[in-house]
C-alpha positions in Angstrom: 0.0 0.0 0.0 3.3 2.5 0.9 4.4 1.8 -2.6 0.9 2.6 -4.3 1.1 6.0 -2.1 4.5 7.2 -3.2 3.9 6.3 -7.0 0.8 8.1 -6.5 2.3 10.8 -5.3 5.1 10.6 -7.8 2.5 10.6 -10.5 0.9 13.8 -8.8 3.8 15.4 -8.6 4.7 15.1 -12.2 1.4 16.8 -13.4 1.3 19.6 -11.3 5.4 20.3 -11.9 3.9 20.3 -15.7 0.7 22.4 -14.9 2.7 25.4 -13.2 4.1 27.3 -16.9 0.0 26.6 -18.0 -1.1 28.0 -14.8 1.4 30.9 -14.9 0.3 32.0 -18.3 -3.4 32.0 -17.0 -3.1 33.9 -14.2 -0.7 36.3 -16.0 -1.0 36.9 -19.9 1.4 38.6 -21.8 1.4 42.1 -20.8 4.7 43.1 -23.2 6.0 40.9 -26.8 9.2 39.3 -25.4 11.5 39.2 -28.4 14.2 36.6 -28.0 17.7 38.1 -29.1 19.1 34.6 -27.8 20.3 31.5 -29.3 18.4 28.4 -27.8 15.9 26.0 -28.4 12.3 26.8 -29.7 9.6 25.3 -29.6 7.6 23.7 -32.2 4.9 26.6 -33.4 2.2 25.9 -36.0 3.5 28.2 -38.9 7.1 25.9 -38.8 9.4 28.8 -37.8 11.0 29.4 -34.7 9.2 32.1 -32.6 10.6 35.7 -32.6 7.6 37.0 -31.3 5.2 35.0 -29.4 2.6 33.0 -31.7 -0.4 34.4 -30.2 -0.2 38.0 -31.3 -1.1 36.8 -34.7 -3.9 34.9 -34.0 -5.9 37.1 -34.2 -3.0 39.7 -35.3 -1.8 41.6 -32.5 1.5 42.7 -32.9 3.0 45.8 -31.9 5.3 45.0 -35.2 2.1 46.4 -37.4 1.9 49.6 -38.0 -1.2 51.1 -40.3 1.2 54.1 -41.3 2.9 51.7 -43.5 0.0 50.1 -45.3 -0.9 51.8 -48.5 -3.9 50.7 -50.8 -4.4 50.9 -54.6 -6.4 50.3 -56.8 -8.4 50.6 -60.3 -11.7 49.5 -62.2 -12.2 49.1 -65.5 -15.6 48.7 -67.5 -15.5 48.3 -71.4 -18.5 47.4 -73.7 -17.3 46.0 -77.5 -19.1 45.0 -80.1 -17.8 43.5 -83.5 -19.5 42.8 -86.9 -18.5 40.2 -89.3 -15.3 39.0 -87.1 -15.4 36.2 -89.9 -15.1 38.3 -92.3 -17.8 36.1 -94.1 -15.9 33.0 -94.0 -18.0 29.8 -92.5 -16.9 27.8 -90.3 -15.7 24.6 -92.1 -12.5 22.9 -92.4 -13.0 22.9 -96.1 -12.3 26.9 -96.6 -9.8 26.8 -93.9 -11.4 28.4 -91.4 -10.1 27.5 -87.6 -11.9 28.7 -85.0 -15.0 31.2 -84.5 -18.9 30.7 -84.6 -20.4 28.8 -87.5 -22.4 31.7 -88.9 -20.7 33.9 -91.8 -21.7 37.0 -90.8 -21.1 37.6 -86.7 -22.2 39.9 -85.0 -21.7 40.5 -81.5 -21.6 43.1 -78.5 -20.7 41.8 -75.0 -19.2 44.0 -71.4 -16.3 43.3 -69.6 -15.4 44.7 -66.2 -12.6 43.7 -63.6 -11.6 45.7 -60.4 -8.0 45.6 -58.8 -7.5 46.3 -55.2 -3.7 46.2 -54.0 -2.5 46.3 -50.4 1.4 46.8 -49.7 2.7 47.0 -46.3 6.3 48.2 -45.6 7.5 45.9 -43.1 11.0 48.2 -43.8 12.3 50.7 -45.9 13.9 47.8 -48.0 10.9 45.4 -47.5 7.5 45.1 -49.1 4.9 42.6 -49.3 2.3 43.1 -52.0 -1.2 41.2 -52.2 -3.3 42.3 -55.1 -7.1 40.4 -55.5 -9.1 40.8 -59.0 -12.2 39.9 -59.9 -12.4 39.8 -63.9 -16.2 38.8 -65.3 -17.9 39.0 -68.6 -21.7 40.7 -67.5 -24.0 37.7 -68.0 -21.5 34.8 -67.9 -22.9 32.9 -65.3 -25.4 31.8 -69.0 -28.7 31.4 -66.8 -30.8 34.6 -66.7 -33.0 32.7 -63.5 -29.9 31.7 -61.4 -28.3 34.9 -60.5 -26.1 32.6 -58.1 -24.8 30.3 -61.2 -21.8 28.7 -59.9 -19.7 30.0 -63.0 -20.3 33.6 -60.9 -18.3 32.2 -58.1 -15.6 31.7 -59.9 -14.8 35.3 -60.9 -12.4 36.1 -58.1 -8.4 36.0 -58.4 -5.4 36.6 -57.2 -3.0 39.2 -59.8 0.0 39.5 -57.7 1.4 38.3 -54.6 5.3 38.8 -53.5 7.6 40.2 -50.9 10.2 42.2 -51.6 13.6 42.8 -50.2 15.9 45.5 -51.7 19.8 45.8 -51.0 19.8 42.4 -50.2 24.0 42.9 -48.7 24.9 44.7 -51.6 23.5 48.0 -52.3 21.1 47.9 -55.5 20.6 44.2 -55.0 16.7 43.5 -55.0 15.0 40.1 -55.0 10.7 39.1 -55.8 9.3 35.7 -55.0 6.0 35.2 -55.6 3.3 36.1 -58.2 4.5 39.3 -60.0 4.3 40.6 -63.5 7.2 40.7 -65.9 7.0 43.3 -68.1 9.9 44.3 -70.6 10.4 47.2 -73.1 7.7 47.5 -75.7 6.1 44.2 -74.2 6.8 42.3 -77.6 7.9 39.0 -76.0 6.6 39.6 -71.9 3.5 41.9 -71.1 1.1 42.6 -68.5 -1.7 42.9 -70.8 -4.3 44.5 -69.3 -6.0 45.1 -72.0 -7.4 41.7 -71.7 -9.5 41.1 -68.8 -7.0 38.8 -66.9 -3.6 39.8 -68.0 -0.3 37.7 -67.4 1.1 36.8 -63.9 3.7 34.3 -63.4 4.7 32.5 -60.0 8.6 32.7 -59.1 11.5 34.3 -58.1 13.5 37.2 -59.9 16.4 39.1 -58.9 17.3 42.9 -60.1 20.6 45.0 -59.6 20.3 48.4 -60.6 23.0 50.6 -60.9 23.2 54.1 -62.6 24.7 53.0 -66.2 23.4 49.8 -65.8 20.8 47.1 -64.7 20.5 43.4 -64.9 17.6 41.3 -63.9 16.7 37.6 -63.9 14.6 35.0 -62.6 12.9 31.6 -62.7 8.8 30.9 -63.2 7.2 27.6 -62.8 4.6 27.8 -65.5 2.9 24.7 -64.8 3.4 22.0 -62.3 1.4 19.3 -64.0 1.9 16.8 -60.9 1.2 19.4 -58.2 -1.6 20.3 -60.4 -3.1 16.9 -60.6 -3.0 16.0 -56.9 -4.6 19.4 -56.0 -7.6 18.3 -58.5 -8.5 16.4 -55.4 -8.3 19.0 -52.7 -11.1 18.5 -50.1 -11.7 15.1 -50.6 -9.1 13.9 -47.8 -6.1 13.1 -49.4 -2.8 14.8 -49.3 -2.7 16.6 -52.5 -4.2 20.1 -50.7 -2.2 23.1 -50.8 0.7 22.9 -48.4 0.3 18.9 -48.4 3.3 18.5 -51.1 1.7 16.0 -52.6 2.5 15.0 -56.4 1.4 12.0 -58.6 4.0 9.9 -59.5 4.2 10.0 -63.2 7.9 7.9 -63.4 10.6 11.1 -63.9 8.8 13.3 -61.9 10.0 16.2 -64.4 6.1 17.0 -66.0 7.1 20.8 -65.6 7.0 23.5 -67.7 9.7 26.3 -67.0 10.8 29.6 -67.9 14.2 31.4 -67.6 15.4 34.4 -68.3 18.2 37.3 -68.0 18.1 40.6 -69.7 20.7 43.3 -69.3 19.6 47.2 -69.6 22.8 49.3 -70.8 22.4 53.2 -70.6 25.6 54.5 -72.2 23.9 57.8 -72.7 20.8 59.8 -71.9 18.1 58.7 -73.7 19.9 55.3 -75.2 19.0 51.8 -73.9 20.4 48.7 -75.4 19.0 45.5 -73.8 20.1 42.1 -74.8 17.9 39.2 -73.5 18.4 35.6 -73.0 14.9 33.5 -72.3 15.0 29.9 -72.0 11.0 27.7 -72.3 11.2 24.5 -70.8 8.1 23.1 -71.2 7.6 19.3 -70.4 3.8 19.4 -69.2 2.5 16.7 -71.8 5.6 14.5 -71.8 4.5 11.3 -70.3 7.5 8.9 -69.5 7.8 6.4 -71.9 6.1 8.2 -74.4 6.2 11.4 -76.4 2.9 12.9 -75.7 3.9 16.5 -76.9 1.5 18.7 -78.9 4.2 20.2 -81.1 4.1 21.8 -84.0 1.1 19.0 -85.8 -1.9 20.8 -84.2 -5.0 20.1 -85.6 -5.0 23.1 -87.9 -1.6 22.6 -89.5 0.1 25.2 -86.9 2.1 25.3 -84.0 0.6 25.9 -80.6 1.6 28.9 -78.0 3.7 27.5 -75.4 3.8 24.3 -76.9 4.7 21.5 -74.4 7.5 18.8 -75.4 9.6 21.6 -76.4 13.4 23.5 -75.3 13.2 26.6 -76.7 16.3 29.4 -76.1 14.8 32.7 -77.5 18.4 35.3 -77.7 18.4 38.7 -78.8 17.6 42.5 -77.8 15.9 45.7 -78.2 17.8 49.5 -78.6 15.5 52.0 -78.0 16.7 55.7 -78.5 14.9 58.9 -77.8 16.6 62.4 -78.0 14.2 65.7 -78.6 11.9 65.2 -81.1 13.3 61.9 -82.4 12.2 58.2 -81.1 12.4 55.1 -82.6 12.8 51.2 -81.1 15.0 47.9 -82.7 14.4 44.5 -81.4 15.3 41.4 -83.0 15.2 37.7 -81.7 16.7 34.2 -82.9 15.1 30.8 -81.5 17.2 27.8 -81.0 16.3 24.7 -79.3 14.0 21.7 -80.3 10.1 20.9 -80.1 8.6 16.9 -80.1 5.7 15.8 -82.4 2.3 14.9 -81.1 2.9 11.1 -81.6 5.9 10.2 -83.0 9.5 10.4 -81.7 11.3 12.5 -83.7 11.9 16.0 -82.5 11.9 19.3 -84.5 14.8 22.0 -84.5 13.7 25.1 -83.6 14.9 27.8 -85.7 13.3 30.8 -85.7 13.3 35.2 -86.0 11.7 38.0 -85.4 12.2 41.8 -85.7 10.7 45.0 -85.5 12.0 48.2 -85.8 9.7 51.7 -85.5 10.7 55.6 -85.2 8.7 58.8 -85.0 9.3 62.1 -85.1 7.5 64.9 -82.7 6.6 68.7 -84.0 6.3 70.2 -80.5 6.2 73.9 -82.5 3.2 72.8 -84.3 -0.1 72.5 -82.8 -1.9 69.3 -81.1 1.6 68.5 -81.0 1.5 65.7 -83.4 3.9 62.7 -83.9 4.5 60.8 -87.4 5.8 57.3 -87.0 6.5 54.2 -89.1 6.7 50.5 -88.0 7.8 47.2 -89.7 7.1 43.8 -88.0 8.2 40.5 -89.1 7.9 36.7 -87.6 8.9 33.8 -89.3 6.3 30.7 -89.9 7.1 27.1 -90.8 7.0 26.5 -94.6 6.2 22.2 -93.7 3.2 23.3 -90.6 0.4 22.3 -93.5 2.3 18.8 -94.5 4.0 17.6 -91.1 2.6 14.6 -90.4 2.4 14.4 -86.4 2.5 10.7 -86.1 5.1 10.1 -87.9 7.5 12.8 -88.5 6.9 12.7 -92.6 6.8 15.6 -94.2 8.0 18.5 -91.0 11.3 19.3 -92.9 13.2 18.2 -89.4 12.5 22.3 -88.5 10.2 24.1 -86.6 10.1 27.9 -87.8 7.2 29.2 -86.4 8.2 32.3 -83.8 7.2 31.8 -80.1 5.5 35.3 -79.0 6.4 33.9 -75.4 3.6 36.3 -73.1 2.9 39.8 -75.2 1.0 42.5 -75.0 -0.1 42.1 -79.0 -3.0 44.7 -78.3 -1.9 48.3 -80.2 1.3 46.5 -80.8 0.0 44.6 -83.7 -3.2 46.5 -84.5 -6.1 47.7 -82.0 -8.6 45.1 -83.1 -6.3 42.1 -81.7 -6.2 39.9 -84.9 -2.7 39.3 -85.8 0.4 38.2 -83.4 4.4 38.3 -83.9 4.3 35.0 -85.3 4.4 34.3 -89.4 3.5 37.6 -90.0 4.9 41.1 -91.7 3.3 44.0 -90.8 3.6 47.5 -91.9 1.9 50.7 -90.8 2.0 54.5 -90.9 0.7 56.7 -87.7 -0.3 60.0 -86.2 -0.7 60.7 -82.7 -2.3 64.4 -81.6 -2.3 65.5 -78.2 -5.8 68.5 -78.4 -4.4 69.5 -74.4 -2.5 67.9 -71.9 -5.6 65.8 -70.7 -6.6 64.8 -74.4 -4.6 62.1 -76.9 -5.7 61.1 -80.6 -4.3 57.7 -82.4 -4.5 57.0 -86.0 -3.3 53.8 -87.4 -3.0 52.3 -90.9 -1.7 48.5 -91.2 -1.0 46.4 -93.8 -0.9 42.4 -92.8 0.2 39.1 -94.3 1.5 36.0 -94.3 5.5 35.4 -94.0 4.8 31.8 -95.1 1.5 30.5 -96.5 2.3 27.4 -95.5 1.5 28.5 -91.6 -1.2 29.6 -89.7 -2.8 33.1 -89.8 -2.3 33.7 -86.0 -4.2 36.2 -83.6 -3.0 38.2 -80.8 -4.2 35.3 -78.8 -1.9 33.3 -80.9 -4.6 30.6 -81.6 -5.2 29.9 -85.6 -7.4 31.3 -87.4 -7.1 30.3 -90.9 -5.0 27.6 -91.9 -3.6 26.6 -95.4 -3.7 23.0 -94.1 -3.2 20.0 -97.1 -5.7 17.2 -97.9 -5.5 14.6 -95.5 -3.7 15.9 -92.6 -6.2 16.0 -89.5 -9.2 18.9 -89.1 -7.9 20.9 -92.4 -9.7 20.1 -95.1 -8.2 21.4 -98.2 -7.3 24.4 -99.2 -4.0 23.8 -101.7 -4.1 25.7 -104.9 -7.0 28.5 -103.7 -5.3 30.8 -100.5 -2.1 30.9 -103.2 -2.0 34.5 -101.7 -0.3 35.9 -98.3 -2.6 39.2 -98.8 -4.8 38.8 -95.3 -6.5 42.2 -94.6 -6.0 46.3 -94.2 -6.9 47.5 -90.9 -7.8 51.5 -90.0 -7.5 52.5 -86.2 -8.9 55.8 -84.7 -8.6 56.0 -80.8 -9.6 59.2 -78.7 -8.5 59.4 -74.9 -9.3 62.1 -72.4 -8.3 62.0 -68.3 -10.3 64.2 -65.8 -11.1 64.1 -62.3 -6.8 64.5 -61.6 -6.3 61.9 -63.9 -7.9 60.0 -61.6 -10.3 59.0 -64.3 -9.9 58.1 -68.1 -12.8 57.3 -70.8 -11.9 56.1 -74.1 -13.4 55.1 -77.3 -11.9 53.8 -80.4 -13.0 52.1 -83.8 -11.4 49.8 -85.9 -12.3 48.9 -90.0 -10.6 46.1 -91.4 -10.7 45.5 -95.3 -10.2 41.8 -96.6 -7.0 40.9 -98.4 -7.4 38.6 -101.3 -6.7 35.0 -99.0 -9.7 35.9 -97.7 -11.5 36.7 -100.8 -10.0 33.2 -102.1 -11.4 31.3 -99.3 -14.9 33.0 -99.8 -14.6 32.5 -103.4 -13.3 28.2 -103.0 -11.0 29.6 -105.8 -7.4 31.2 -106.7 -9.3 33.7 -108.9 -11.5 34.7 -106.1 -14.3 34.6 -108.5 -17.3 34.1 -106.9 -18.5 35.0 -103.7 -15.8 37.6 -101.6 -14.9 38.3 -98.1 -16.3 40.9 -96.1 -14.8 43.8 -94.3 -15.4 43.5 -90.7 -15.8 46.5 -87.9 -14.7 46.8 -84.4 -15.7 49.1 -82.0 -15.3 49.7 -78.0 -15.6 52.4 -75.3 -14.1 52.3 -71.9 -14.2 54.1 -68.8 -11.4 53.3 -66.0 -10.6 55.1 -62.5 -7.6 54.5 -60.2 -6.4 55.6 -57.1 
């Protein structure tokens, strides 16, 4: 029975020696943050870090480390009506007059409102550290499709995330910055990387880039994961108990491991004088999110319309090249020009494609300041190379690709104004010329007229849009979803566009409304695809009209 007693009492000691620090904390909460400036041991908190400041002043959030002095807020709200006639330009939808993509009706015509809103929040933990959070919601009106169910789960769905990083500048060396996170990456004239707002999403890319400024010169670089094609597939499954939720690092197992798709990059800003950049660029797309171990399950360059996909997966793509872009009183003008190496895999066979393709541009203007409106005249050439063997490679089994792939990868543009207002062509198998004037009626006021001339570089490629999807195709008899179109688009001709844009800011320039008009005339391709003939005798293509007004505030 003495035994029992003192293991008793052993036992009773043990819990209340335990008890005290719990009872302690009861009877006296944290008053003051205790910092610890110490070396030691920490223990185990719930966010897996060791704890600088005591866990439960952040849950809820009540640090004396917060101060609302350093939060600042931003924002902006955008709301744009469009409509369009004949987007077709006339052509039906059948594989038989090459026609890719678009309703089946000849003659569309369509209106339809987009809207997204921005709010940002940035906190300065530091003069040298930020962290950035930016939500967006981004909605066609009426795209939830059912006018009874105002609570359509497509509305739900409407809500994103833009950006998302911290920030650290003169990270031990003075000038030294580095991002990670969601972020934008925007370079130059926005050619090969853009924000493009003008869509109602834009670009953002997850990763981690680095930037050292200095006064003559700047160099930045960084990795994005693209896509993460096992991550992805685990998460498909989030909610239903397994470990694939975010945070659980699971993957599925799909043998290598290595179903990524990647994207490096370096580009180097020289500023030998005022008013003279020259900024050569290195990009590297490595894009492995179809390849299936044991197999080659690459898209590739044999899409079903005879062209070569944006962002194609299977492929190793090195994109190397530059821009110079000079300004110096009333003189301006821009140079960039790009060379693809690398290779690209087929949608079913094994053999792989080298890449080997080019792009340039080159613009300049000249600004009459005396004169008034202040007007500027400029002049622009564009050219991207296409693939001469897209309409006869055969994906299956190599015949007939010519063992190249020429088509130019426009990587993640801003295409919109770049390559026309009403967003049908992008920098790939394309030459573009055009003539402009841009008037300025008062400080708050802007004018833009455009003339452009499009066309094929090859006729053996896809016409491509500034989405970069195919919209006509000279695809050969036989080969999948083409039809034929051989001996009738024997022109490169596509279509004449006309661009008038007017632009005024009030309210502090807190507020802008715009409205612009585009007419595009058909080239003869398009008349020989109406027609079924090379003549283009027959039935012709029809000019189609774009038109848009938008009103957008930011603070």
């Amino acid at each position: 029975m003495r035994r029992e007693m003192m293991a008793l009492n052993g036992v009773l000691a043990a819990v209340l020696l335990a008890a005290l620090p719990v009872t302690y904390a009861w009877a006296n909460p944290p008053g003051t943050d205790e910092v610890k400036d110490q070396p030691g041991m920490e223990p185990t908190v719930t966010r897996g870090m060791p704890d600088l400041v005591r866990y439960w002043n952040f849950d809820p959030p009540r640090s004396p480390l917060f101060d609302i002095s350093r939060v600042t807020i931003s924002g902006d709200a955008r709301i744009r009506p469009e409509w369009r006639n004949n987007s077709n330009f006339g052509l039906a939808n059948t594989s038989g007059l090459g026609r890719a993509t678009g309703a089946a009706s000849n003659g569309v015509t369509d209106q339809f409102v987009q809207q997204w809103a921005r709010l940002g929040l940035n906190y300065a933990v530091s003069p040298d550290v930020d962290t950035f959070f930016q939500m967006q919601y981004a909605k066609n009106w009426g795209a939830n499709n059912s006018p009874s169910a105002a609570n359509d789960p497509n509305t739900l769905t409407s809500l994103g995330i833009r950006q998302a990083y911290i920030l650290i500048r003169n990270l031990g060396i003075d000038g030294l910055s580095i991002k990670g996170g969601r972020q934008l990456i925007v370079m130059g004239n926005q050619r090969l990387f853009g924000s493009f707002d003008w869509n109602n999403i834009g670009f953002s890319f997850d990763g981690v880039t680095l930037q050292y400024s200095q006064k003559m010169y700047e160099v930045w670089g960084g990795w994005v994961r693209l896509a993460d094609t096992e991550a992805n597939a685990a998460n498909s499954s989030c909610g239903t108990g397994t470990t694939g939720c975010a945070g659980g690092g699971g993957v599925v197992s799909l043998g290598a491991g290595n179903a990524d798709a990647d994207l490096f990059f370096t580009r180097v800003a020289f500023k030998p004088m005022a008013g003279l950049s020259v900024e050569p660029l290195w990009v590297y797309l490595n894009n492995n999110a179809a390849v299936v171990p044991g197999g080659n399950s690459a898209v590739g360059t044999a899409t079903t319309f005879g062209g070569t996909a944006a962002h194609a997966p299977g492929q190793q793509r090195h994109t190397l090249g530059g821009r110079i872009a000079y300004r110096q009183g009333p003189f301006d003008g821009t140079a960039e020009s790009y060379w693809q190496t690398g290779s690209i895999g087929l949608a079913q066979s094994s053999d792989r494609l080298r890449i080997n393709a080019h792009a340039m541009a080159f613009e300049g203007g000249l600004t009459v300041e005396q004169l008034p409106w202040t007007p500027r005249v400029g002049v622009e050439f564009n050219y991207a190379s296409g693939d001469g063997s897209a309409k006869s490679c055969d994906g299956s089994t190599g015949a007939g690709c010519g063992g190249n792939a020429n088509t130019f990868e426009n990587l993640y543009p801003t295409n919109h104004i770049l390559m026309g207002y009403a967003d049908r062509m992008a920098w790939r198998n394309m030459v573009g010329y055009s003539a402009s004037v841009q008037m300025k009626p008062s400080i708050a006021q802007h004018l833009d007229f455009r003339f452009w001339i499009f066309r094929k570089a090859n006729n053996n490629d896809c016409w491509y849009t500034a989405s970069q999807g195919c919209f006509s195709t000279a695809t050969a008899a036989g080969n999948s979803g083409g039809g034929t179109t051989t001996g009738i688009a024997t022109s490169n001709s596509l279509y004449k566009e006309i661009d008038g844009v007017y632009t005024i800011f009030f309210k502090e320039n807190k507020v802008a409304w715009q409205a612009g008009v585009s007419y595009l005339l058909a080239g003869k391709m398009l008349d020989q695809l109406a027609a079924g003939n090379a003549a283009g005798s027959g039935a012709s293509a029809v000019n189609s009209i774009w038109a848009y007004t938008q009103v957008h505030v930011n603070f």
